[in-house]
Each structure stands twice: as C-alpha cells, then as structure tokens.
NULO-353158 format. One record per residue (C-alpha): x, y, z; residue in three letters. Coordinates in steps of 0.02 Angstrom, whole numbers, padded with zeros to 5 digits, always signed. Example, Ala and Ser with C-alpha at 12.3 -4.5 7.8 and 13.67 -1.06 7.14 Angstrom:
BEGIN
+00615-00225+00390ALA+00684-00053+00357SER
***
This chain:
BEGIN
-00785+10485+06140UNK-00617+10433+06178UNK-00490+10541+06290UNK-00406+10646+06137UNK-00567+10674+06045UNK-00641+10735+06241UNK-00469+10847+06276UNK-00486+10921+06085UNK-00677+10963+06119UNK-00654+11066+06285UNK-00490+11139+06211UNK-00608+11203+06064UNK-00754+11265+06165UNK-00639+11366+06312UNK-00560+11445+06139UNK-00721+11473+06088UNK-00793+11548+06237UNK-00664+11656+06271UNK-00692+11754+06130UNK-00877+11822+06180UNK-00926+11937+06301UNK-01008+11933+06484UNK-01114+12060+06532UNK-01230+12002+06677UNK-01354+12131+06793UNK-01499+12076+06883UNK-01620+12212+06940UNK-01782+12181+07071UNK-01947+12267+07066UNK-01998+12321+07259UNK-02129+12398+07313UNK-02142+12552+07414UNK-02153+12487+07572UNK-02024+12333+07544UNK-01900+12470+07496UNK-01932+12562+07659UNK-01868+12402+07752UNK-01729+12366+07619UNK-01636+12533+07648UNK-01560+12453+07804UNK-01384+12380+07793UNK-01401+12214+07824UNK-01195+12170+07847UNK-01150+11995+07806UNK-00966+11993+07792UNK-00825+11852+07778UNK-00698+11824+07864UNK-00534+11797+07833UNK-00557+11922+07671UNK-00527+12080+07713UNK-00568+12247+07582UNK-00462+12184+07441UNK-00558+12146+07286UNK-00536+11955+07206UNK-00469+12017+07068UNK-00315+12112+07148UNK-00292+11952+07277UNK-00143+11849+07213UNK-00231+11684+07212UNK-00356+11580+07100UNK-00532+11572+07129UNK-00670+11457+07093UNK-00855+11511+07130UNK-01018+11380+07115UNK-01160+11491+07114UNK-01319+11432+07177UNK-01408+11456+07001UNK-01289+11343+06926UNK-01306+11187+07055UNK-01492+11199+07024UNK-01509+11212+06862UNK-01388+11035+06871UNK-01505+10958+06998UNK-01378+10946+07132UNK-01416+10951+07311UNK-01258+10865+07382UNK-01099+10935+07418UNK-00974+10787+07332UNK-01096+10800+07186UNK-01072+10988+07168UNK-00866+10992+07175UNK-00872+10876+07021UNK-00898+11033+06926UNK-00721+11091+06982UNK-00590+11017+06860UNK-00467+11054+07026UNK-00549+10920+07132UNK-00556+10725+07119UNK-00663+10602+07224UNK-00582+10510+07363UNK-00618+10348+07492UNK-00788+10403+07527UNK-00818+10315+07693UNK-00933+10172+07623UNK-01044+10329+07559UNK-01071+10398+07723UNK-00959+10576+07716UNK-00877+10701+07561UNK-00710+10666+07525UNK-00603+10764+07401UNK-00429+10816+07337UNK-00391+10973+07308UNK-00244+10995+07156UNK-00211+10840+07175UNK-00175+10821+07351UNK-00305+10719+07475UNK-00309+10729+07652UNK-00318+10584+07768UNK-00396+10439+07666UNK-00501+10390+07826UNK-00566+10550+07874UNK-00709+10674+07784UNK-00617+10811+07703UNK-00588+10982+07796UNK-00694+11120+07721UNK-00750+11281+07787UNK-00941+11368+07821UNK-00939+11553+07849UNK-00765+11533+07867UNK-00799+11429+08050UNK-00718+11244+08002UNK-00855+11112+07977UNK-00750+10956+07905UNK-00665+10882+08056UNK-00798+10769+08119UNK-00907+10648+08052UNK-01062+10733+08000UNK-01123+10625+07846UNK-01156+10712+07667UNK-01145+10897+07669UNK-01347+10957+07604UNK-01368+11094+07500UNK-01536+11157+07554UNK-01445+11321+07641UNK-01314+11343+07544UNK-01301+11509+07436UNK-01138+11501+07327UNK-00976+11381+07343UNK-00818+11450+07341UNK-00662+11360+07302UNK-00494+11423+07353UNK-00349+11352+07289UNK-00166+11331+07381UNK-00137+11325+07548UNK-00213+11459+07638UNK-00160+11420+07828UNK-00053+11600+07815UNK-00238+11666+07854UNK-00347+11473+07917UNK-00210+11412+08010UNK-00219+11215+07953UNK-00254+11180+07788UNK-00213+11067+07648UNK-00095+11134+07518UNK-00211+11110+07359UNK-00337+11245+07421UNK-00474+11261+07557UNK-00668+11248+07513UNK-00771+11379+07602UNK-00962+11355+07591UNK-01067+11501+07602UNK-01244+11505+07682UNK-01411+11579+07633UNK-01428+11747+07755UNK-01591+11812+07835UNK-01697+11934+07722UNK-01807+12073+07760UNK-01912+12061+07636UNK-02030+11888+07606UNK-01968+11772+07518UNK-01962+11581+07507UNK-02001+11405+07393UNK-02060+11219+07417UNK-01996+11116+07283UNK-02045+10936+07270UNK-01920+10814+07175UNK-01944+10640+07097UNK-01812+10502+07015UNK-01745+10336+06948UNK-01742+10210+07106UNK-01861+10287+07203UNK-01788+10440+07238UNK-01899+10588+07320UNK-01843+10732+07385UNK-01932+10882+07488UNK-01849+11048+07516UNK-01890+11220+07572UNK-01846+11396+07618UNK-01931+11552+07685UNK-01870+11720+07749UNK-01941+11874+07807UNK-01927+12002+07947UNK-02011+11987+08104UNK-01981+12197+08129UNK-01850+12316+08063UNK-01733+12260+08167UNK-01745+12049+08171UNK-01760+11949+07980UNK-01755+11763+07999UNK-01746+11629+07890UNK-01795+11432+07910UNK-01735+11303+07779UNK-01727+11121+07766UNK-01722+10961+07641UNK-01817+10785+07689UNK-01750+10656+07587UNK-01785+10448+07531UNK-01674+10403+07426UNK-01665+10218+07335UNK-01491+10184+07245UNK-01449+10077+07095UNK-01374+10001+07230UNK-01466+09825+07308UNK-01513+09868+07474UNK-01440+10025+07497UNK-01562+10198+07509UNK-01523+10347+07583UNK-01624+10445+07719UNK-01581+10625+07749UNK-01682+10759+07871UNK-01569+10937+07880UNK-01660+11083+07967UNK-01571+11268+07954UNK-01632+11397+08045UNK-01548+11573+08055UNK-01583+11755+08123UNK-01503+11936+08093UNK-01525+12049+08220UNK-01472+12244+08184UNK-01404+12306+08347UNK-01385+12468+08255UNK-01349+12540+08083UNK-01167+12488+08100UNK-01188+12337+08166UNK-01260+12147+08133UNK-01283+11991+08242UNK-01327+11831+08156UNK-01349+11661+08215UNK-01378+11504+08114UNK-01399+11332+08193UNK-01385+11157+08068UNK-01442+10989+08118UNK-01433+10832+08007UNK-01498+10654+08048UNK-01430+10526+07896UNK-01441+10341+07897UNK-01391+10221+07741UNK-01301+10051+07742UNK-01118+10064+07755UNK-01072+10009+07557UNK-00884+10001+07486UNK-00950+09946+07325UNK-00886+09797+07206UNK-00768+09698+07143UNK-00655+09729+06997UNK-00557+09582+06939UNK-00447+09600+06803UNK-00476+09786+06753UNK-00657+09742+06726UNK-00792+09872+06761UNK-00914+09733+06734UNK-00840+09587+06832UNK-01023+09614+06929UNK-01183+09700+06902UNK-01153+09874+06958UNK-01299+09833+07086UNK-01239+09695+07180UNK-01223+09726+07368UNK-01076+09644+07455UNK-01107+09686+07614UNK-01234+09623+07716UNK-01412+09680+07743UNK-01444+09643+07916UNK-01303+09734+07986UNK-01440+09875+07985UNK-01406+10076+07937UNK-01251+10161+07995UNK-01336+10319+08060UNK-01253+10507+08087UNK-01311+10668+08198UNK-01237+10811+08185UNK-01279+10976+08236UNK-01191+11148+08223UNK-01216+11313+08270UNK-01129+11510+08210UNK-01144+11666+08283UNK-01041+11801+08208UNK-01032+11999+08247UNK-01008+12126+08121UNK-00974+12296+08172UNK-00925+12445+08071UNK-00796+12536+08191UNK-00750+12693+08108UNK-00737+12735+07914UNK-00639+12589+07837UNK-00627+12469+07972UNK-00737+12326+08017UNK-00714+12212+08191UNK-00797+12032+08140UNK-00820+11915+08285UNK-00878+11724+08298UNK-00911+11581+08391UNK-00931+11407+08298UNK-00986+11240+08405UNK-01012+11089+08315UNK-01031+10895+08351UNK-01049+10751+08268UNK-01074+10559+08294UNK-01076+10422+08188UNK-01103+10228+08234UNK-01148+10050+08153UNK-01088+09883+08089UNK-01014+09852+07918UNK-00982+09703+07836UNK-00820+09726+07697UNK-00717+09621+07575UNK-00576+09582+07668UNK-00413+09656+07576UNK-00275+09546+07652UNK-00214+09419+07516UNK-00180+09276+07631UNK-00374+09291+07694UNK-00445+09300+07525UNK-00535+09153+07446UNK-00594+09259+07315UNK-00396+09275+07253UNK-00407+09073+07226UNK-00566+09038+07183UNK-00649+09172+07085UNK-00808+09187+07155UNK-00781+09166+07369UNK-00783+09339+07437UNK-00722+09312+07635UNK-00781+09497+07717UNK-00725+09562+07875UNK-00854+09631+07994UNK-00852+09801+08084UNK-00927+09884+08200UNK-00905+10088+08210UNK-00934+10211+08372UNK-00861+10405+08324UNK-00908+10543+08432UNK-00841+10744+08382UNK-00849+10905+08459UNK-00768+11054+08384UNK-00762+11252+08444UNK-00715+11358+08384UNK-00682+11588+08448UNK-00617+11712+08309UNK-00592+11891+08321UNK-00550+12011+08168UNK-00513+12177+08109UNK-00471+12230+07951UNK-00476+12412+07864UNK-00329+12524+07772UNK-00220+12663+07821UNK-00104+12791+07717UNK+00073+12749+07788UNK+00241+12798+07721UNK+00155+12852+07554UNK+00084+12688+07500UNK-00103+12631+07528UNK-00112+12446+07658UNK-00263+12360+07653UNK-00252+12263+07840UNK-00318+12115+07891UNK-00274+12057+08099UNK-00343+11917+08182UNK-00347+11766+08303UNK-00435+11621+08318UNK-00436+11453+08443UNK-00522+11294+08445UNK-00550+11169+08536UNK-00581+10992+08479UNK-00609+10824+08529UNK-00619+10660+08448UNK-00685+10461+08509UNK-00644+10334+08398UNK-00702+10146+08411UNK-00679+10004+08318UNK-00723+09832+08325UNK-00659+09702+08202UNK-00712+09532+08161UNK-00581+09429+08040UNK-00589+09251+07998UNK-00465+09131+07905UNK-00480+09132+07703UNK-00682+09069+07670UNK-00752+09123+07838UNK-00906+09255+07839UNK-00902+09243+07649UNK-01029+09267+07522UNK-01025+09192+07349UNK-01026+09366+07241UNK-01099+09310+07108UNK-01254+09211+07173UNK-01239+09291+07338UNK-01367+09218+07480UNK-01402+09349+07629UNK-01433+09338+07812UNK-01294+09220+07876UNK-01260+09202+08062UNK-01156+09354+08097UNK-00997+09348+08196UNK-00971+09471+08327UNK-00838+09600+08302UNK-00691+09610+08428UNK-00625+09786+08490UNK-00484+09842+08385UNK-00419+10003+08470UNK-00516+10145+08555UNK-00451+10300+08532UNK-00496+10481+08640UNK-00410+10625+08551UNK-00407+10813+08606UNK-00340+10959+08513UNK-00326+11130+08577UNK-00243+11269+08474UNK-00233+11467+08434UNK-00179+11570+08312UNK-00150+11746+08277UNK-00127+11799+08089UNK-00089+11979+08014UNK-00100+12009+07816UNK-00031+12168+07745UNK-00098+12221+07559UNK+00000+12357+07485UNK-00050+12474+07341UNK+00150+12498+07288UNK+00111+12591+07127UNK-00023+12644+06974UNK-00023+12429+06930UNK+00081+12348+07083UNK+00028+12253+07222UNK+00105+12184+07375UNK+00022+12057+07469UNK+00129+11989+07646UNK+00066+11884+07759UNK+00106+11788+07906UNK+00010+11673+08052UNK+00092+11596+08208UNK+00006+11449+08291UNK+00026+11365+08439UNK-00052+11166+08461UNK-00080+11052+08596UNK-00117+10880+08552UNK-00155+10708+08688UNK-00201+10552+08628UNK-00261+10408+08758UNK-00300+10225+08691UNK-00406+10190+08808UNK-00357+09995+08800UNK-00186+09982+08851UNK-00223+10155+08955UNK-00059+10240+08848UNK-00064+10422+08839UNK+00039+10534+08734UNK+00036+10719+08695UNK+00157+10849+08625UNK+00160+11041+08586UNK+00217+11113+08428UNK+00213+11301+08360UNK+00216+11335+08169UNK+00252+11507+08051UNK+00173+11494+07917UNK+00206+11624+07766UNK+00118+11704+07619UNK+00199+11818+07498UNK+00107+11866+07340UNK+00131+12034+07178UNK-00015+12078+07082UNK+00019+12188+06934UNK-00133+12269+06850UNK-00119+12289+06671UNK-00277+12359+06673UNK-00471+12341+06753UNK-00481+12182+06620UNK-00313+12110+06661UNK-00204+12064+06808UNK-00055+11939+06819UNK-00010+11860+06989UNK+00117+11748+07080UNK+00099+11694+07275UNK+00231+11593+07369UNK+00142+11498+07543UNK+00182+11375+07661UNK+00056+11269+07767UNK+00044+11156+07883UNK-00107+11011+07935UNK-00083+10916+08103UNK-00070+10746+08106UNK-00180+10599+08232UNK-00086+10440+08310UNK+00065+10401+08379UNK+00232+10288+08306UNK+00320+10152+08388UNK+00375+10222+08527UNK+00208+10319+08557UNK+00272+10484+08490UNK+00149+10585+08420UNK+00198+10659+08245UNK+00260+10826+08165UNK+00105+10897+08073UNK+00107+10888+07888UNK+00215+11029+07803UNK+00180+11107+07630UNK+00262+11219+07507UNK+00181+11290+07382UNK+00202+11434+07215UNK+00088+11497+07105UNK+00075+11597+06948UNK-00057+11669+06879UNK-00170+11789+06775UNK-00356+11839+06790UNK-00437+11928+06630UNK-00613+11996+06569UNK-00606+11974+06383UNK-00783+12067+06323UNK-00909+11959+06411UNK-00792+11806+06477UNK-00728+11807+06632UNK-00573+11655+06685UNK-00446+11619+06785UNK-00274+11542+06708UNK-00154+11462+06828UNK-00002+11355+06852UNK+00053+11282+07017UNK+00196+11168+07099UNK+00150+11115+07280UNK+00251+10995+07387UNK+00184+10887+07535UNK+00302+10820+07664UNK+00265+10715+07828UNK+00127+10626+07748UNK+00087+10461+07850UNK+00180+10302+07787UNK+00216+10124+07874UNK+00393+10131+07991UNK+00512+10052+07874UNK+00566+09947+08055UNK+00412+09935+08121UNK+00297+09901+08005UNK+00111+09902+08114UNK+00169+10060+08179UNK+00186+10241+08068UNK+00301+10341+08032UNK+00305+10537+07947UNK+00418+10465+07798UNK+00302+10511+07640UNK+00318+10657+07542UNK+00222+10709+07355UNK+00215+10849+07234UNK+00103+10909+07118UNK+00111+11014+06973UNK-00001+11077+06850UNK-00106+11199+06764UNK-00308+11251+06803UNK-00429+11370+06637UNK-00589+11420+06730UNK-00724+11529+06628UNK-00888+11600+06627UNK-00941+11671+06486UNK-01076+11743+06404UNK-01080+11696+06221UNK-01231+11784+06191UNK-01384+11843+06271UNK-01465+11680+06296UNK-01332+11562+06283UNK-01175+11560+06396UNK-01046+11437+06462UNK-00954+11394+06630UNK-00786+11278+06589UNK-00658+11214+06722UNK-00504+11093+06696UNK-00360+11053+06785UNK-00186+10955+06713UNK-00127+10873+06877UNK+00036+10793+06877UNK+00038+10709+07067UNK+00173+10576+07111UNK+00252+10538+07258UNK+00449+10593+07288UNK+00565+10446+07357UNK+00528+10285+07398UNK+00420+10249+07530UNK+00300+10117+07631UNK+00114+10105+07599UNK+00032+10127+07773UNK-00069+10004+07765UNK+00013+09853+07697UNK+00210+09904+07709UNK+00239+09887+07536UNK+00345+09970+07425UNK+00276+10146+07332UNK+00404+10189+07215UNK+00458+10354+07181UNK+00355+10449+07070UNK+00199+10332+07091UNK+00030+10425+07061UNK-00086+10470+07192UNK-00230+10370+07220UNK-00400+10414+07145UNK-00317+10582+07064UNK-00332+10599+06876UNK-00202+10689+06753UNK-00323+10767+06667UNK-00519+10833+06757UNK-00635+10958+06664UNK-00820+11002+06676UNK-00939+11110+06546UNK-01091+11173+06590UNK-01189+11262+06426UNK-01334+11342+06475UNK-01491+11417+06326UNK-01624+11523+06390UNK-01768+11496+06275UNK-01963+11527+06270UNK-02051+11385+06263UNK-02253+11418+06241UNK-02232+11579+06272UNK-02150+11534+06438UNK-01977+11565+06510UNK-01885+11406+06492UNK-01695+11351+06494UNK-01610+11209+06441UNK-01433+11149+06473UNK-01292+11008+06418UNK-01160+10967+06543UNK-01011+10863+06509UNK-00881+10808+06635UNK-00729+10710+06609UNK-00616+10614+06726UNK-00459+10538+06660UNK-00376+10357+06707UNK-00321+10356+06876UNK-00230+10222+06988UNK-00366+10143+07103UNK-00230+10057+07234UNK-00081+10127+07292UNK+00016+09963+07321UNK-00067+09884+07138UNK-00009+10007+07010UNK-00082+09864+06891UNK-00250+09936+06950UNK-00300+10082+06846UNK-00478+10163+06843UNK-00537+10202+06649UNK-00568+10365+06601UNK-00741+10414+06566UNK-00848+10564+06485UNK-01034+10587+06571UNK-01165+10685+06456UNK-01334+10766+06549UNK-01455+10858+06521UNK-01567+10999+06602UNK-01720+11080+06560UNK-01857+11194+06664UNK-02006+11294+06622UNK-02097+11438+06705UNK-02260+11375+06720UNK-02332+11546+06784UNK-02269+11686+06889UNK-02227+11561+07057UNK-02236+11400+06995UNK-02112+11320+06880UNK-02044+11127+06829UNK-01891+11059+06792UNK-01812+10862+06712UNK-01638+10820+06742UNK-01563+10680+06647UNK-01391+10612+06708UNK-01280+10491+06627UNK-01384+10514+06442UNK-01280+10364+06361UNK-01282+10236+06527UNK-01093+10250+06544UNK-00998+10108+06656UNK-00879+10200+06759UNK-00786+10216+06925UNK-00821+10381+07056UNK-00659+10319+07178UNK-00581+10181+07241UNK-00473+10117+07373UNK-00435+09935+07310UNK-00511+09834+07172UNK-00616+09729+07301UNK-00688+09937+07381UNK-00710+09989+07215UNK-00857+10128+07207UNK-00967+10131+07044UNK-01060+10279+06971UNK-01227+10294+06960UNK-01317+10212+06784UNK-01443+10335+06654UNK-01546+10417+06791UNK-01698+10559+06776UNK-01746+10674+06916UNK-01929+10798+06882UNK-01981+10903+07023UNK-02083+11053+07041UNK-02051+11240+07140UNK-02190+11330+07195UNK-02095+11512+07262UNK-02197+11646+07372UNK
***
C-alpha cells in the first residue's frame, strides 16, 4: 500500500467513523454479600487533576484502555504508545529502556523518556522496559504540562495508571506462547482481607527469544499493593514495583545505501560473550486521600524509586576515520563498552483542590507542592581501536574473539534537589465560558562531580512557568478550546568552562475542539510548540556543549472512538508533525553542521494507528476479532546524514479470542500479517533498529 493510498484509507475510515454513534455501559452482577462490602468508598484519586471534567479542561487527551492493549497482545510499554499517532520511537538504549517523542519533540537521546505513574515521576532512571502486568489504562497528555508537573517536555507528559486494590475477589493467570520462543506468564488477584484492608498482588515472568541472533529477553516484575480505609472519608494505599531484566545490549544493523536488506534482519553485530546487560529497579507509592469538607479533597504522596543498570557492549563504531566498513564493504571495526548506572529518585507532594463561589463566578481550585530529590552515577568505559581493530566481518561474521578491555571514559555523580509549588484556578465565567489560569514556581539545585579529574560544579536556578487556557461549551456534545503554556526540562553536564546549563525552555499554543457526534467520541487539535536550549556542540569548543539548539513543531492530531454499531467499533489516532530545527546549529556529537529547518531524528510527518474491533459468536461462544493497522511515514535516521532516510511502512495484524466457558477463554495474535521489512528507530545507519518479521502469539486466561 503505498503512502497516498495508506493517508486516503484512514482519511476515509475517521470520516466514516465519525458518523456513527457510541453508546458504551457496562453493568456487574454482585451478590448480596459482595454488595455489602462494595458500598464502601474506596477513593483512588489523581493528582494533579483536580474536579474539572476532561471535557471542559483546555487540553487534548489520549486514553489506552486496558481492554484495548489486550485485545492487541501488548504487554510492553514502547509497544503500547505505537497506538498513539502523537508519539514516534526514539534511540532505544540497545533495547534496554522506552524511549519516545511526544509531538514531535524527544527528550535526551541517551536517556529513557520521562513519564509519570500515579502522577509520582518514574522515567528518570534506568529501569529497563516499562511491563504492563499492573497497569489499568494509559493516559496521554499532550503539551507541556510543567504549569502543574513542574519539568516536562513540551509535546505532552505520559501518565500511567495502576490497577487499585478491590474488595471484592477477583483475579486471572494467563499463559502466552510465540514465534522465537517467546513465553510469557502473568497474573493478578485482589480481594479484601476485612472491610477495611483490599490488597492486590500482580506480576509477569517472561523468556523471550528475538528474531534477533543471540539476543532473548528475560523479564520478572512483581506488584504488590494495599488500600487501607482509615475512615469513610479517607484512603491509604501503597504499591511497591520491582523489575529484574537482562538481554544483550543490541543497536541493531547496518544499512548501506538506503537498503533495509543490506543484512538479514537477524544478524547480531555485537558480540555474544560480552554476556547480558542486566537492570533492577524497584519503586514504591504511598498516597493519602482525604475528603476534608464538602468539595475539597487533601491528596498526599511519597514516591521512592531506584534503579541500576550495568554490562559490556560491543557497537559499530560511528567515527568515519575508524571505519573499515566505509572502505571495504564488509569490515565492521566495533567499539567496546562497558556500562555502571546507579538512580535514586524521591519524591513528597501535597494537594488540595475543591471550588468556592467568589465574586459571582464558580473556581474550581487546584494548590499544591511537590520536591524531589534525585541522584544519578554514571560510568563508562570505552575501548576504541584504529580502523580494522575488534572487527567482525558482517556478513560471515565469526564470534568469540579475544576481547579488549574497555578504558574509563568519564564518571559522572549527579544530584538534583528541587520544589515546587503550583496553583490552578478554573473559572465557570458564563452559561458556555471557561477560564482556566495557572501558574507554578520552582526552585532547582543542581551539582555535578566527575569523579576523575575531581571537578565539581553546581548552580541554582528558579523558573515561572504559565498556563492560560478558554473553553467555550457549545453544548454537552461540543466544546472548542485554546491553551497557551510554557515549560521548562533541566538539563545534565557542564560546557567548557564547567558551567552547568540553563534548563531547556518551551513555548507552546494550542487550539482545539472535543465533540460527541451520536456514538463517536474524538479529539481535533492543532499545535505550534517551540524548544530552545536544546544541547548542541560549542561552535569554539567543539568536545564540549553548549545550549545553542532550538526546534519547533507544528501540526495537527484526529483521535476517535467510536461505536459504529453494536458489535463493531473503531479507535483511530494520527498526527501531521512538521518538526525542524530553527537556525543553524552543531550536531553534539560530531560538530557538524544541522541546517536550519533540518528534521528531527526518528520523527515522522505523518503517524496514525486503527484499531477495528467485531464482537461475534463463534460456536455459540463469545468471541471477538480485530484488524489493526499502523503507519509510520519516512523519517531521517541521522541527524548529521540527511541522505539517510528511514522508508515509510504500513503493519497489518490481527486479533482474535474466544470464551471458552464462563472463566476460561483463548486468544491468537498475528503481527506483521504480510512480513513487512521496516525500521522501529535509528540513530545512524551502522545503529539502525529493525522491526520485528510475521510473528504469532496464542495464550490462554483462566479468571477466578
């Protein structure tokens, strides 16, 4: 299907879809005595929300429900943003973290992206691939939002929301089988120990073989949580996460010439004996939700998490002159690394929110503050040899070479301390206006030690950071909405003469409207966002960085769910992104030139994703069965190659499950129907990341 026929086909189906109706209840049969223990208010509220509905909030709004991620198969976090047309795949970390622009705009290209759980920051860190096991609905909130989160990029923030204790009995096994040895066991179970404590214990245990040579995945996450009711206007809840992950560091193949199929998208370039890289991380929550008087709530919460990551790696090496691959065709000379990254984050909140009659008009208030604390150890070791030293020949490639021993590159011990206070102000002005104001002061303490040449530097800074946002209500089906933000995101390292930088700055306006047409549901929006202090090489200096960068991005996001009939309904997303850089400026890695207006890395113009789901019986049984499409448009893969583009590419699968009887029930996922070649991200053509080949995955539920 080629890009216009693919654009024309979405464009035809949101039209379509549009035009039907949604309509969706869900009702559950109790029994006496389970009703007894349901009829106490079990509080689980967000933060950073408020009592203002979604659709009166001047902002767009992008929810992954649970249903839809299993009926897709997914139990990874990078897997399930794909079905956001907003976000694009980034540098992935040789597959060992989720990274992810948002609009258009990434974060730092060697970091995991920043997202949010509960609201308590989870993303700074390295705490390997974010599991799904616990995870109840995705929500995806787009333009900066540090008016309310304090840092934040200014494409949107990603806030996961957890599976909450029950009081009545619940729970599942599900077993799950694939293509390269893939198996899979997860589980969940909740109940109430007495009317006053529910818990809930959940978990995934994971072997996973890859398309990839050598590579496999293994994953153990355990996710325990409790609600306590102090009393009937108040809940305490505590959830606790640990992961243990180990895979080999991979940065994938080798593209030479724009050709997906310069190798077999199997071969391994790295080496096998470097071992796993292997991650722990743990993380706990415990939040306080108290009902003070009529309308107002007091939330409290304390969030501790910590991470660690280490191993060796063994990489194409990028620099030209050390390349015998650029002369020869076939040499690949690698680099070899060795990795030691230790995180600890906390994190104290306190908010109140609630509304008041003042001066005639209706305010819907939301005051907080927040501080965290959070520390970072980075090591790395580097081995590099002249051009044809620690090489392999990539296409007959021979294993198990003597392996040189890495030499320490830098060691860096980072500390960030910072709080916040924020106050947001929603005003019911008239019959169909609202005002939205709001406004968050933070103060930030950075240091930075390289522990090598025993050079410390540190620096204060204090930011405002803005929100402004109407609503007018045409009616309970219709709203329009514009929001005006700034943001900020601070920034690691020092330049030449051991400064450390301004943060990252943002700017960013929004219009939009939010409609229920009979049984659809969608978000329409257009957005222009700048970026300014982004990292770049110092034009004088050019191993040292400078804050010279600066990009915008522009563009317009459709997002429906809709109900064309009873049986048969549809979830669409697509984005237009138009993301270039503004001036001239110096790659950071390689001091070369990025004209103005160059695309972002990795970021496609064009990103949409349709899910159509049929409910159906099938001998008598309930059944479904489902078609997803997603498609990614050309993107640049190198920022300093702008001859290096990454094809665009459609992805059909398929999804089909059965009730079996009353608790047991089977399901077949097929991904990638027609075996398409194509590219998830990339940071050069020789770390060029393929996508995964015509896969299958069957597994089985039993629920209790």
């Amino acid at each position: 299907m080629t890009p216009v026929n693919t654009a024309l086909f979405f464009t035809l189906v949101a039209t379509a879809g549009s035009s039907f109706s949604f309509n969706a209840t869900a009702t559950d049969a109790v029994s006496t005595e389970q009703a007894a223990i349901e009829h106490i208010s079990v509080r689980h509220k967000q933060a950073y929300r408020g009592d203002v509905p979604f659709r009166l909030q001047p902002q767009a709004l992008e929810t992954l429900s649970l249903e839809m991620l299993t009926d897709n198969g997914i139990s990874g976090f990078q897997q399930a943003l794909d079905l956001s047309g907003s976000i694009a795949r980034q540098n992935n970390g040789g597959g060992l973290w989720d990274s992810f622009s948002i609009r258009g705009f990434p974060g730092n290209e060697n970091m995991p992206s920043g997202y949010l759980v509960n609201g308590f920051n989870a993303g700074r860190g390295f705490s390997g691939n974010r599991d799904l096991s616990n995870i109840e609905y995705i929500e995806i909130m787009k333009g900066p939002g540090s008016a309310l989160f304090g840092r934040s990029e200014p494409g949107g923030t990603v806030n996961i929301i957890t599976k909450k204790p029950q009081f009545v009995p619940q729970g599942y096994l599900q077993l799950a089988a694939g293509k390269f040895d893939q198996y899979r066991l997860e589980g969940d179970y909740t109940s109430a120990v007495n009317d006053k404590l529910a818990f809930r214990i959940n978990g995934a245990v994971q072997d996973y073989g890859s398309f990839r040579d050598y590579v496999g995945n293994e994953k153990t996450v355990f996710t325990p949580s409790l609600s306590y009711l102090v009393n009937e206007n108040t809940t305490l809840n505590y959830e606790f996460e640990y992961l243990q992950q180990q895979q080999l560091f991979d940065r994938g193949v080798v593209v030479l010439n724009n050709n997906l199929k310069t190798l077999p998208r199997s071969r391994y370039l790295g080496e096998p004996d470097d071992g796993p890289t292997k991650v722990d991380a743990s993380g706990h929550q415990l939040t306080l939700d108290t009902r003070l008087w009529q309308d107002w709530t007091l939330l409290a919460g304390l969030g501790y998490r910590e991470s660690a990551l280490e191993g060796y790696s063994s990489d194409a090496e990028l620099a030209a002159g050390r390349q015998s691959l650029l002369s020869d065709g076939e040499t690949l000379t690698r680099q070899r690394r060795y990795r030691d990254y230790d995180s600890e984050d906390l994190t104290l909140r306190l908010e109140l929110s609630g509304n008041v009659q003042l001066a005639g008009f209706q305010h819907h208030l939301l005051l907080g503050a927040d501080a965290y604390d959070y520390s970072l150890y980075t090591r790395l070791d580097r081995y590099r040899g002249a051009a044809g030293s620690y090489s392999l020949n990539m296409y007959q490639p021979v294993y198990g070479q003597q392996q040189p021993q890495p030499v320490n590159l830098y060691i860096n011990d980072e500390t960030q301390h910072g709080v916040g206070v924020y106050l947001q102000d929603h005003i019911d002005l008239a019959e169909h206006w609202h005002l939205s104001a709001g406004v968050r002061f933070d103060r930030i303490s950075q240091k930075l030690t390289e522990l090598v040449s025993a050079v410390a530097s540190r620096q204060q800074f204090s930011r405002l950071s803005p929100r402004l946002g109407l609503v007018y209500e045409y009616n309970a089906a219709l709203t329009f909405y514009s929001n005006y933000s700034e943001g900020f995101v601070p920034l690691s390292g020092t330049d030449f003469n051991r400064t450390m930088f301004e943060p990252e700055e943002s700017e960013s306006l929004e219009l939009g409207a939010k409609f229920s047409v009979g049984n659809t549901q969608g978000t329409l929006a257009l957005f222009d966002a700048k970026k300014s202090n982004i990292l770049t090489s110092d034009p004088l200096n050019a191993t040292f960085q400078a804050t010279l960068g600066k990009a915008r991005s522009r563009g317009i996001e459709l997002d429906l769910h809709s109900h064309v009939s009873d049986s048969l309904y549809v979830d669409f997303s697509y984005a237009l992104m138009d993301t270039r850089t503004v001036g001239e400026a110096l790659n950071a890695d390689w001091g070369s030139l990025v004209p103005d207006g160059s695309r972002l890395v990795n970021v496609p113009k064009h990103n949409a994703s349709l899910v159509l789901t049929q409910l159906l019986q099938l001998a008598g049984k309930d059944s479904k069965a489902g078609l997803r499409l997603r498609y990614v448009s050309r993107r640049l893969g190198d920022s300093v190659n702008p001859d290096y583009r990454l094809p665009s590419f459609t992805l059909v699968s398929l999804f089909t499950s059965i009730q079996l009887s009353e608790q047991l029930s089977a399901q077949l996922n097929i991904n990638n129907l027609f075996d398409r070649h194509y590219v998830h991200n990339s940071y050069n053509q020789l770390w060029t990341v393929p996508g995964e080949p015509l896969s299958y995955q069957a597994s089985v539920r039993y629920q209790f």
